[in-house]
N, C-alpha and C positions, 0 to 999 in steps of 0.2 A: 639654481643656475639660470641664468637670462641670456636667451640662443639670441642672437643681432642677425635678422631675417637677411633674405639674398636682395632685398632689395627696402635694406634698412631705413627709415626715418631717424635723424637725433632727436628729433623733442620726442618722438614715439617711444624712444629707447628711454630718453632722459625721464619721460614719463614713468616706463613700467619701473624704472630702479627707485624714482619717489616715490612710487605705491608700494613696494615690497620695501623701503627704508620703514614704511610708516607704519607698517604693519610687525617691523622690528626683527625682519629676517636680516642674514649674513646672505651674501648673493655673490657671484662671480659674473662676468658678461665674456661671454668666448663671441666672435666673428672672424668669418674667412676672411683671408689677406684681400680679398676682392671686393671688402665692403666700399674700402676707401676709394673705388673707382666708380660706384655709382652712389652718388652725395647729393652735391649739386646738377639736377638734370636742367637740361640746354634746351632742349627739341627730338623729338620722332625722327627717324631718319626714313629715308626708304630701304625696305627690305634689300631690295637687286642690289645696294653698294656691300651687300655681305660677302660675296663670290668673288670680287675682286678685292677684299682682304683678306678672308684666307687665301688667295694667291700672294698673298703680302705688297699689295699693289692699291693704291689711295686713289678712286677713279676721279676722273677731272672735277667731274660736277662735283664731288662729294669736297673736292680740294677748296673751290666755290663756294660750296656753302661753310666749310669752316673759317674762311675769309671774313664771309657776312657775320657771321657771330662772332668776328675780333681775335680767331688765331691764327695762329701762323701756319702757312699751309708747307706739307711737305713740296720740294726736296729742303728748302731753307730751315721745316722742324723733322725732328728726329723721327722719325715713325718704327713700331716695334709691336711684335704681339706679347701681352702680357700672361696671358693666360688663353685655357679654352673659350672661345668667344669674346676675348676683351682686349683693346688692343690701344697704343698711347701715343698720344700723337707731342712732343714737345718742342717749345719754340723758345727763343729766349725772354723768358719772363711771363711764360701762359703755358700752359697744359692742357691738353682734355684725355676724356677714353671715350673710345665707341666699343659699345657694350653689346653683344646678341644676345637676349635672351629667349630660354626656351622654357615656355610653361606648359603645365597639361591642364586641359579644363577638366575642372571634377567631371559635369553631366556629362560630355561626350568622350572624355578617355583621347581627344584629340592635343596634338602637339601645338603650341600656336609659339610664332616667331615673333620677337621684334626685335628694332636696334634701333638706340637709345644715344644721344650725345652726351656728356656732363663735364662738366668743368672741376678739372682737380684746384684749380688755385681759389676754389667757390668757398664762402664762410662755413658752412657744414662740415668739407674735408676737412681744412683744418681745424675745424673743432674738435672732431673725429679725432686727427691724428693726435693734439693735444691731451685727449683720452686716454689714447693710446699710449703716449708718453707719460700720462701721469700715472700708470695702472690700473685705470676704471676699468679698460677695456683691452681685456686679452686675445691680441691677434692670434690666431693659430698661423704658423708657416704657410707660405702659398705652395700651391698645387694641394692642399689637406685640407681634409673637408672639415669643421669646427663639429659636426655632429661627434664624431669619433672619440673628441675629447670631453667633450660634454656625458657621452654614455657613458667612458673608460671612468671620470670624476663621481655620474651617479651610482654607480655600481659599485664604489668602493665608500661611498656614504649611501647607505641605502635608506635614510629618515630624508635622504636631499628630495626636492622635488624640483622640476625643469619647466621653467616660464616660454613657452613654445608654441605654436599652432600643429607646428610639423607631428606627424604621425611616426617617424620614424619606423616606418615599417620595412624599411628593407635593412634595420638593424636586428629585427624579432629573433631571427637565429641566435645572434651572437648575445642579445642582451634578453631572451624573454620578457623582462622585466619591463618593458615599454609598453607591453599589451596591458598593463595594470594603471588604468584610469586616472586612479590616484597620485601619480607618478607622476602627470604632466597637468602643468594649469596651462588654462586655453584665456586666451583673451579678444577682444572685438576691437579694432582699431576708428576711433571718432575722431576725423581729423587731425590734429597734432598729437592728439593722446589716445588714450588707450582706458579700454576698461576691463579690469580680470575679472574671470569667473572664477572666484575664490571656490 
């Protein structure tokens, strides 16, 4: 099984699935319904425009600066939260999301913020979505996390093994089986592609 990271690449993906074709495994690709909001990235945003969208409110500047990059700015595009942290702004004929994320740095255990522009009508989404459409790529339902079905799949093949970086360690309870090394291949990302550690 091939996990499609929270802040996927397609040629990185497109990559790891010709390295596991070549090597003559059968492979599945799960991703959360939220892949397809961060594809094509636009620009960094500033932090401070996050407080005024979880109030569900598009602040002037930020309206401004989606202008500058060619969409339409609310109230004339639709604005809506799509999820925890991700939220979509659509206009007639252009789309974006602004995305928060939240990462922990390994060394310091520290939470760090960003938010993220991207363009849904960008050639990546729809590639994406095409994937999606043709079966490559199995969205899990939004609001669900892809790990859950990815563990519930390993667990009932237990020779599967899971193309991942993630530690999954806050499944250890429910799956022990993820403490077992052998269980997860680890890979290093080089630019567009990837390199497994078989």
């Amino acid at each position: 099984m091939i996990r499609a990271d929270s802040g996927p690449s397609l040629e990185r993906l497109k990559s790891s699935i010709r390295k596991v074709e070549e090597r003559g495994f059968s492979y599945t690709v799960y991703a959360d319904a939220s892949s397809k909001y961060v594809m094509d990235h636009v620009t960094a945003l500033p932090l401070r425009f996050a407080d005024g969208l979880r109030r569900g409110r598009v602040p002037m500047e930020l309206k401004d600066l989606l202008h500058e990059h060619g969409f339409t700015r609310p109230p004339a595009a639709s604005f809506r939260k799509t999820g925890k942290g991700c939220w979509k702004i659509e206009g007639e004929g252009d789309a974006c999301s602004i995305y928060l994320r939240r990462e922990k740095e390994e060394d310091t255990e520290e939470i760090e913020e960003r938010l993220d522009l991207y363009d849904l009508t960008g050639p990546e989404t729809k590639e994406y979505e095409r994937m999606v459409e043709e079966g490559i790529i199995r969205e899990v339902p939004g609001g669900k996390d892809a790990d859950i079905w990815i563990l519930l799949r390993a667990k009932s093949n237990p020779d599967s093994r899971i193309l991942s970086n993630d530690s999954f360690k806050d499944w250890e309870r429910i799956f022990p089986f993820v403490r077992e090394e052998e269980r997860t291949i680890r890979f290093e990302a080089k630019d567009h592609s990837i390199v497994i550690q078989w």
